[in-house]
N, C-alpha and C positions, 0 to 999 in steps of 0.2 A: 687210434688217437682219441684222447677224453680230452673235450672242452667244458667248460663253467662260465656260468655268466650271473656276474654279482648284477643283482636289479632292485630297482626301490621304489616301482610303481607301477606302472601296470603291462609294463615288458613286450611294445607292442615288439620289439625286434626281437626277440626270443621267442617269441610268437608265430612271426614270420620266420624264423630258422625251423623252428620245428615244425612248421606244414612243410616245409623243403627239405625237413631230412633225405629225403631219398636221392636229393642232387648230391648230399654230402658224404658216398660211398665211402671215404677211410676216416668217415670221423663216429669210432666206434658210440659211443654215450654220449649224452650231454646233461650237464648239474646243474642246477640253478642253486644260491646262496643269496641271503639278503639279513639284513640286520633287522627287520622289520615286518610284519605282516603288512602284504601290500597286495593289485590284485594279481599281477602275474603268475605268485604264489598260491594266490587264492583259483587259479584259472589250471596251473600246470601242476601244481603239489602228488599229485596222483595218477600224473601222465611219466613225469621225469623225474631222477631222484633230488630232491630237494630238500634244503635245510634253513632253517629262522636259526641267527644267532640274536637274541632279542638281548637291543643293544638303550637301556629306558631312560637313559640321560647322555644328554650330548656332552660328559665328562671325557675328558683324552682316557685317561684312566680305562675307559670304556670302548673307546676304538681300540684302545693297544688291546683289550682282552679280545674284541670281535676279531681283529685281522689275527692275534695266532690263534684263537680255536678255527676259524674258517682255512688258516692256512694248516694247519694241522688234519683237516676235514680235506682240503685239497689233496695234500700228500698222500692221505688213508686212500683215496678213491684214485691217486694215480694221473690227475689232471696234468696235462700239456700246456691249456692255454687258458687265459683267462680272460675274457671279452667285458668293458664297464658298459651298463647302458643303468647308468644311475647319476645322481647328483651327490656322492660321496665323494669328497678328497682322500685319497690312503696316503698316510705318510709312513707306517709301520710295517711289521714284519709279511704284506700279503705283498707291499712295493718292494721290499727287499730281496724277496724272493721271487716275484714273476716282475715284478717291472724293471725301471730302470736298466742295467746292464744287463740284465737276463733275457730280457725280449723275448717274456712271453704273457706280457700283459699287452689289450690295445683298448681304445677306447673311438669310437667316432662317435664326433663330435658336427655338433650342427651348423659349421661356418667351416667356410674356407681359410684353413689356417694356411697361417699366424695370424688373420685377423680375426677379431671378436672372441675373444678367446675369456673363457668362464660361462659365470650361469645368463640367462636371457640371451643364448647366441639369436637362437631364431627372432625375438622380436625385435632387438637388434638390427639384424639384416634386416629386416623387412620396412625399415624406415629408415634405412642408410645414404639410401640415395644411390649406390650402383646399379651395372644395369646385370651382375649375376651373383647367382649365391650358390649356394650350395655344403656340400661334408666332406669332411676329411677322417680319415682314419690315418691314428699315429700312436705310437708307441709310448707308454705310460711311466712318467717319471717325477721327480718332486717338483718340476714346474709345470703348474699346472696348462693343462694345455700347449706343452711346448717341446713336448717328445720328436723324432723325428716323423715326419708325415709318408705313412708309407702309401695311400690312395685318397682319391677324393674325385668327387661326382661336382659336374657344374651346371647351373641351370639356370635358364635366359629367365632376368623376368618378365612378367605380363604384367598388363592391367590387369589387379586379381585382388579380391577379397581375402583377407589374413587369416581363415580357415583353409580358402583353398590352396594359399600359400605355403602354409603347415602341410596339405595334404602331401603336396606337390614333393618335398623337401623328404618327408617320411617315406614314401616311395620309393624313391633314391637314392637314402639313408639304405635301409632296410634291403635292397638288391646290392648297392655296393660293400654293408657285412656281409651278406651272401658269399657272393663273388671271392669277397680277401679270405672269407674262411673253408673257401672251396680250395682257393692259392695256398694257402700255409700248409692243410692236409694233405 
């Protein structure tokens, strides 16, 4: 099985899959794709096979060409699944073909959905006022953040300073991709 993981910044969770390659026995390759030079790319470009679709204006025009060369680059290399750990909305041809009804696009996301759902999930939570937070992983579809939730980590809060906070959450982010991408192989 070939996974791919579009990223757009410094990937710590692609990072963490790939020191654990070895837990992920049937999951043959794994590709990183990003519309951007960023550093995950700049850290794994030479480790994994990776691709910049260099995407220099936020024109739609220009997502539609990024998601089909990138899906046309998934197809080439034979990709199963596509994992987001970006802050990119897809509405074109990468959603149409691995998200939505195809389920095989996921994304986890830093909130226990269906709450908090978009960008700033974590600072968010961290000033909500509940007493647990946590991620969910869910299936990618044109609502944003509103795919079905197929896992998700929960965790007490403490008194804690909002680094430790973050730390605490990417921990648990980052074991529970683990885990669902150990499940689906």
């Amino acid at each position: 099985m070939n996974i791919a993981f579009l990223s757009t910044g410094e990937g710590s969770f692609l990072k963490f899959i790939y020191l654990n390659l070895s837990l992920l026995d049937r999951v043959d390759k794994v590709f990183l794709f990003t519309d951007r030079v960023c550093g995950v790319y700049n850290d794994l470009h030479n480790k994994i096979e990776s691709k910049i679709f260099l995407n220099n204006s936020r024109l739609e025009k220009n997502d539609m060409e990024f998601e089909k060369s990138a899906c046309q680059w998934l197809f080439d290399n034979e990709v199963h699944y596509v994992f987001l750990s970006c802050n990119k909305i897809l509405k074109y041809e990468l959603l149409n073909n691995y998200g939505e009804d195809n389920n095989r696009m996921f994304n986890c996301h830093p909130s226990l959905l269906p709450r908090l759902k978009g960008m700033n999930a974590v600072h968010r939570s961290f000033f909500d006022g509940e007493k647990y937070y946590g991620a969910s992983i869910h299936r990618v579809t044109r609502e944003v953040d509103g795919g079905e939730v197929l896992g998700s980590c929960v965790i007490a809060k403490r008194d804690q300073k909002f680094e430790e906070y973050k730390h605490r959450l990417f921990v648990n982010q980052a074991v529970l991709f683990l885990d669902f991408i150990y499940k689906i192989s």
